[in-house]
C-alpha positions in Angstrom: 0.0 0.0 0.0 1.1 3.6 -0.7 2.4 6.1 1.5 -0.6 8.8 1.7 1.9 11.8 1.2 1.3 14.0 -2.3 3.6 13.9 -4.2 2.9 11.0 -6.8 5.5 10.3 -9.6 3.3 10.5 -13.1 3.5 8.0 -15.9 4.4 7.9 -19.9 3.8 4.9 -20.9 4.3 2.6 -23.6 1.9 -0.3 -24.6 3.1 -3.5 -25.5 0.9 -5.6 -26.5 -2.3 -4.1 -28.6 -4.8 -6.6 -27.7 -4.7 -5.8 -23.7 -6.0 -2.4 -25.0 -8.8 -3.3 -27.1 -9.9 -6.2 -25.0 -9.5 -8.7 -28.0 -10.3 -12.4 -27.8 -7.5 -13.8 -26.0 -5.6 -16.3 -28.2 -5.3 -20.3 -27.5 -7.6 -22.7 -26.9 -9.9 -23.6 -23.3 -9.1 -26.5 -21.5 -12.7 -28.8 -21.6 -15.2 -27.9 -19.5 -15.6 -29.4 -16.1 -18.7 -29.3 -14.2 -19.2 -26.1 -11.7 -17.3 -26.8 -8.6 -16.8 -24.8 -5.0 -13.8 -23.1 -4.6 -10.8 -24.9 -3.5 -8.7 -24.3 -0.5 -5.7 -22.9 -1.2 -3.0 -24.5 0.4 -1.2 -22.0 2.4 1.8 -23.6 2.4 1.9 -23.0 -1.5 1.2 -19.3 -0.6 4.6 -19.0 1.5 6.3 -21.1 -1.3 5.8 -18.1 -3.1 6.7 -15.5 0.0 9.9 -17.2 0.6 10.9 -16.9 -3.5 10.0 -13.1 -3.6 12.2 -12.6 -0.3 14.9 -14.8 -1.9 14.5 -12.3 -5.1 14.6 -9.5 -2.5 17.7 -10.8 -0.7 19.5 -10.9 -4.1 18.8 -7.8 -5.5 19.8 -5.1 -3.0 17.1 -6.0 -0.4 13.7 -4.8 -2.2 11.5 -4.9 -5.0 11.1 -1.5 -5.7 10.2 0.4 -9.1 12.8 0.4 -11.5 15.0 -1.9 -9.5 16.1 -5.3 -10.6 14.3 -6.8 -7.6 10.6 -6.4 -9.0 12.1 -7.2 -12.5 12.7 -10.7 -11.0 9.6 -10.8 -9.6 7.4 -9.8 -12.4 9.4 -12.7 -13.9 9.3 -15.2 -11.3 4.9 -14.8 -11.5 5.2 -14.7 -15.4 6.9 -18.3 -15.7 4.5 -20.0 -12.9 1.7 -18.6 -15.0 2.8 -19.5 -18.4 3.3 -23.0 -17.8 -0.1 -23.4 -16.0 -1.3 -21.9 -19.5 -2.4 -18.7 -18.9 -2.2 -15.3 -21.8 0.3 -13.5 -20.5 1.2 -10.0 -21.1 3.6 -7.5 -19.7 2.7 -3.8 -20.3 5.6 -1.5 -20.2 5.7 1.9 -18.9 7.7 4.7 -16.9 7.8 6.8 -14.2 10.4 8.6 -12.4 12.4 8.2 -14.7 12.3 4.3 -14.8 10.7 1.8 -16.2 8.2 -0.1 -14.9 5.6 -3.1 -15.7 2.7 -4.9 -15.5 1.6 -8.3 -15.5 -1.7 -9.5 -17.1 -2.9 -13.1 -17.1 -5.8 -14.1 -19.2 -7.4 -17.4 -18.7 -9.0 -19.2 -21.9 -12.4 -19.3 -22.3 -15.4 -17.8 -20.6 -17.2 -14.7 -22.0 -14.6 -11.5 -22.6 -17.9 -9.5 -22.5 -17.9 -10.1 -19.2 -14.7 -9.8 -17.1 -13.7 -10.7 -13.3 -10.2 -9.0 -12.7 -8.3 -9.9 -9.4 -5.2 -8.3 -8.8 -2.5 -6.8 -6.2 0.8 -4.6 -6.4 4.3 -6.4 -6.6 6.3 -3.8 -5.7 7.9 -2.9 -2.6 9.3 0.3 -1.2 12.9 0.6 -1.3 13.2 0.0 2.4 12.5 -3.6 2.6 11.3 -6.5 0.8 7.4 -6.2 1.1 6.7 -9.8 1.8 3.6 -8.4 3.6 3.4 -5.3 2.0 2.2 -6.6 -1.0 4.0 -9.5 -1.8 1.1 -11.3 0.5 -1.6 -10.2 -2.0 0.6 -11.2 -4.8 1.4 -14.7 -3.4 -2.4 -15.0 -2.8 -3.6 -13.6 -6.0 -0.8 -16.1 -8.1 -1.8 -19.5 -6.5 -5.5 -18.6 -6.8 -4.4 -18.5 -10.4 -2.8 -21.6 -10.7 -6.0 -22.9 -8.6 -8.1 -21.9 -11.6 -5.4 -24.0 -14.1 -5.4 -27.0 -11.8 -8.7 -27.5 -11.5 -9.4 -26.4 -15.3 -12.3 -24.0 -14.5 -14.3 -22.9 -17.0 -16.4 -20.2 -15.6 -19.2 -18.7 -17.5 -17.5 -14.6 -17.0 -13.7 -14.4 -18.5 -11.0 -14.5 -15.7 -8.3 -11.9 -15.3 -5.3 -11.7 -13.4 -2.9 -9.2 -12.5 0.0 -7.6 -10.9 0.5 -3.6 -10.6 4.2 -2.1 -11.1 4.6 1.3 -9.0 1.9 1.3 -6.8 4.2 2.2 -3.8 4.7 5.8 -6.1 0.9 6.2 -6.3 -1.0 3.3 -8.2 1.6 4.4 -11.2 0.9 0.9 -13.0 -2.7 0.0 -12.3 -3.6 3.7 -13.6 -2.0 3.1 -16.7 -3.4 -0.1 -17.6 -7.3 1.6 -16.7 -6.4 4.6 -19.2 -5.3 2.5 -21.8 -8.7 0.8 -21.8 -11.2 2.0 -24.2 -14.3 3.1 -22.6 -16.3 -0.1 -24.1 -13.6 -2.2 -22.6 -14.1 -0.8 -19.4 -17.8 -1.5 -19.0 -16.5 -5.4 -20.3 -14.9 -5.4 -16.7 -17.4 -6.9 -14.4 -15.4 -6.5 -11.1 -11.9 -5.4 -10.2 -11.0 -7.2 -6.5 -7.9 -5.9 -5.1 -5.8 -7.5 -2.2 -3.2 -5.7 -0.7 -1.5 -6.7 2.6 -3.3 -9.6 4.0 -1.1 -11.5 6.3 -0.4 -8.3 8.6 1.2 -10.0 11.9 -1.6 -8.2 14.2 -4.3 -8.5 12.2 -7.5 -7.5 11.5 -10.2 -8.5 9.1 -11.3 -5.5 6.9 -13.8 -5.9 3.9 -14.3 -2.9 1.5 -17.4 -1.5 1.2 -17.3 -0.1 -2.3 -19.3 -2.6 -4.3 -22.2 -4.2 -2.4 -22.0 -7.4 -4.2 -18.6 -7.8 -4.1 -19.0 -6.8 -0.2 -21.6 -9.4 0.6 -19.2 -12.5 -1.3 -16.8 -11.4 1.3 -18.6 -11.1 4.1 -20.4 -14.3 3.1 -16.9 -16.2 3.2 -16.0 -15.2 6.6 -19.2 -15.2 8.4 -19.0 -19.5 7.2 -15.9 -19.5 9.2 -17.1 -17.4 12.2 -14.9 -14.4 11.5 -16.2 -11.2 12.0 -15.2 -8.5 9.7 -15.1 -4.2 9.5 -15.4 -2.2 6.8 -12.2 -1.1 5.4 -11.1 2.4 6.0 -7.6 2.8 6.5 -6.0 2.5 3.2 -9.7 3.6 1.2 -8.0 5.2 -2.3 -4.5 4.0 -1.7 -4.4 1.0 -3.7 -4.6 -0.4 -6.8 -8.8 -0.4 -7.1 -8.5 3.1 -6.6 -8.0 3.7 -10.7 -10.9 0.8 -11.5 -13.3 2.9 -8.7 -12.6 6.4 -10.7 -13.4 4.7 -14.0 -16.4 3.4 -12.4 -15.9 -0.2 -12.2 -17.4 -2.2 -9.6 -14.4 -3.2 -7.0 -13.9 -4.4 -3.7 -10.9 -5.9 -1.5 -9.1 -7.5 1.6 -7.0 -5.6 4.1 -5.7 -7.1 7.1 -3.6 -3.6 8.3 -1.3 -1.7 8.6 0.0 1.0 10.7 -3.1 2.3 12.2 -3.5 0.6 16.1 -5.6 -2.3 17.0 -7.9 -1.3 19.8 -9.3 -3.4 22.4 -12.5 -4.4 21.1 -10.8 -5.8 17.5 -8.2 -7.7 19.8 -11.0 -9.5 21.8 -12.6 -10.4 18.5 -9.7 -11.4 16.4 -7.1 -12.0 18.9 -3.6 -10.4 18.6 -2.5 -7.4 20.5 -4.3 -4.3 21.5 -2.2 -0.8 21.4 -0.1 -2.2 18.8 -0.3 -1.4 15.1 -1.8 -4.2 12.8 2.0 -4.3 11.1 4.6 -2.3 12.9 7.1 -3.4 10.3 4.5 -1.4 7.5 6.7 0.0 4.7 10.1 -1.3 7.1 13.5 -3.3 6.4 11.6 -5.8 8.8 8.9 -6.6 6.3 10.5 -9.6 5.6 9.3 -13.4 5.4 8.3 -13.8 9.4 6.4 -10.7 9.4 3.4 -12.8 8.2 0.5 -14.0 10.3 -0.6 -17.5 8.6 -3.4 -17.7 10.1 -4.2 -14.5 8.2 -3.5 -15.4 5.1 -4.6 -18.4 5.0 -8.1 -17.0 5.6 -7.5 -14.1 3.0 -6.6 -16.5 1.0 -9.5 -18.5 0.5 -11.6 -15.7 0.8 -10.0 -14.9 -2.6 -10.4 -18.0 -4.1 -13.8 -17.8 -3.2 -14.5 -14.5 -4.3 -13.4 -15.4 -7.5 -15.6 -18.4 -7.8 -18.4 -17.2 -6.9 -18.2 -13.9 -8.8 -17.7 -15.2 -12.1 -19.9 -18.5 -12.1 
């Protein structure tokens, strides 16, 4: 999640690959149709597979992931080969800002109607402080292996499923508001729902649904209340992610949040546990943000949430 100080680096961009833009039929052929299942439960241990290989990338390459640094390069490409060989369109759309260049990762999967598109997505970058395992590579790992759920299980949903991973959104949603300008306004209104997940393993955490999309709201709250979670509406980082874009354009959206530097009071720490007085993640936007500032318990909840969010939503 971005630092909500002004200051936000602009973007030139340039696009490279013309069918993202247009919202063409995506090329290849669907896997054969299997009947309509639940959503699986993503094994969480598959989720800090992919936490411990983005702080290994971190570790490697100067300690971050940052825009314009080799670290999210590696990143972008460590996503990019899991997804091609579960057969997913990929495309990486290139732009800059602050003088660098950034990207973005889009994952199609084959089949279902392009008329009708389901995005879910999260930021892979980190600030240049640390490595942002939790900060976002915890939406990222999520958002991946809910991918590869999809190609495992060859789902064939009736809507069109999109993936994807924002460059820059540590410099103010840089990436995610390219990619929503370079739509047409007809492929906009293709876009069913945009669901955004952006630190969801904070280490304290909490449970926050946003509230932007009552649809999209109830799916969520649906999830949890079958496990006996209470949620809150979402407030602290409301316009400083990546649905941010998507909401301006007036696409549907909605999101997890588990927290980040506001404080846990006493009443969320007697219904979710953890620590009262002490921020949700006190290593938010820190060197400490590393692979054991994760709450598994969180993410594994987020997680499925996801999953089912996507299931559900584009049935």
């Amino acid at each position: 999640m971005k630092l909500s100080i002004p200051g936000r680096a602009s973007a030139t961009a340039v696009v490279t690959v013309a069918a993202l833009l247009t919202g063409g039929s995506i090329a290849g052929a669907a896997p054969a149709p299997t009947a309509a299942a639940a959503a699986p439960d993503l094994p969480v241990a598959n989720v800090k597979a992919h936490l411990t290989q983005l702080q290994s990338i971190a570790t490697a390459n100067g300690g971050n992931r940052a825009h314009g640094r080799t670290g999210y390069k590696a990143s972008l490409d460590y996503v990019k080969a899991k997804l091609d060989a579960a057969g997913f369109t990929t495309t990486v759309q290139q732009f800059t800002s602050g003088g660098r260049t950034g990207y973005n990762l889009i994952a199609d999967w084959p089949g279902g109607d392009t008329g009708r598109v389901v995005m879910a997505g999260s930021h892979l970058d980190s600030v240049t402080a640390g490595p942002g395992i939790n900060d976002n590579g915890s939406g990222s790992a999520a958002v991946l292996e809910t991918a590869l759920a999809v190609a495992r299980s060859a789902y064939q949903p009736t809507k069109h499923l999109r993936f994807a991973w924002w460059g820059a959104e540590e410099l103010g949603m840089v990436g995610s508001r390219y990619y929503v300008n370079s739509l047409t306004t007809a492929n906009r209104a293709k876009i069913s729902g945009y669901l955004n997940f952006d630190m969801i393993g904070s280490p304290n955490p909490g449970y926050f649904v946003y509230d932007d999309d009552p649809a999209i709201e109830k799916t969520f709250k649906t999830y949890f209340s079958g496990i006996g979670v209470s949620t809150e509406i979402e407030t602290e980082g409301d316009g400083r992610s990546d649905h941010a874009p998507f909401k301006s354009a007036g696409i549907p959206v909605g999101g997890l949040f588990s927290g980040a530097d506001y404080i846990k009071t006493s009443a969320q720490a007697a219904k979710w546990g953890g620590t009262a007085g002490k921020a949700f993640d006190a290593c938010y936007h820190s060197s400490c943000d590393t692979s054991s500032n994760i709450n598994d318990t969180a993410l594994n909840r987020n997680a499925d949430a996801l999953a089912y969010a996507v299931w559900e939503l584009s049935a």
